[in-house]
N, C-alpha and C positions, 0 to 999 in steps of 0.2 A: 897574479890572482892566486888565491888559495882555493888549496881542493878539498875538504875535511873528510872527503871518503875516498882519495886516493893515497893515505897516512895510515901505517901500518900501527895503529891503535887499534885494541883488542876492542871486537863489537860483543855487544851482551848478549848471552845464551837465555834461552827461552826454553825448558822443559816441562812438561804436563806428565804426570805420574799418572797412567788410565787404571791400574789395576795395584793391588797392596801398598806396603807405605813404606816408602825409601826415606834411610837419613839423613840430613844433610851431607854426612861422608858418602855415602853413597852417590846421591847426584854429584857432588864434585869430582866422585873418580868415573864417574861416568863421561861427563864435562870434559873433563881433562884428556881421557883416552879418547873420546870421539872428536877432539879436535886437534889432537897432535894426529890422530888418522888421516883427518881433513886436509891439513898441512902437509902431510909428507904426499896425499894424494897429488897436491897442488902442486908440490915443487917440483913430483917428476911428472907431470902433463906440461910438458914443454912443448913446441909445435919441432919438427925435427928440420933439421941445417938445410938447407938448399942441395940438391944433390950436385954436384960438378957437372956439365956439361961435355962432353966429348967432343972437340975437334969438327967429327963429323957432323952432331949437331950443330953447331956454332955456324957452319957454313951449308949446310942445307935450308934450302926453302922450298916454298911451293911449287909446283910447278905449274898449277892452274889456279885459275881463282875458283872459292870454294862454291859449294853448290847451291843454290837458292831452291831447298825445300817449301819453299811458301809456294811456288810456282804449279808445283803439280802438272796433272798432265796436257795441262792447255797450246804446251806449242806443241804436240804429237796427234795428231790426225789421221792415221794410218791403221 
């Protein structure tokens, strides 16, 4: 199967000038600067490596089984 939005093809920019009148060179270096920003945002928002586990995590577990908050205080009658 093909994906045509997972192909690192450049998507078309869309800018609205609200206020004075920019020149074509101008929105392009605009263009340009806000999406090499984009880009370098993206490439370092990586999710980070897995930390290594220690030993003693690796072999510790529970020791009880966890609590059942939904319960409240209906077996306590006292």
């Amino acid at each position: 199967m093909s994906d045509d939005t997972s192909s690192d093809a450049p998507r078309p920019v869309a800018a609205e000038v609200i206020r004075g009148s920019a020149t074509e060179e101008e929105l392009a270096a605009v263009v340009v600067v806000v999406s090499e920003a984009y880009a370098a945002e993206a490439a370092a928002a990586l999710a980070p490596e897995d930390a290594v586990r220690s030993r003693w995590e690796l072999s510790a577990r529970g020791l009880r089984r966890p609590l059942d908050r939904a319960a409240g205080w209906n077996g306590f009658a006292g």
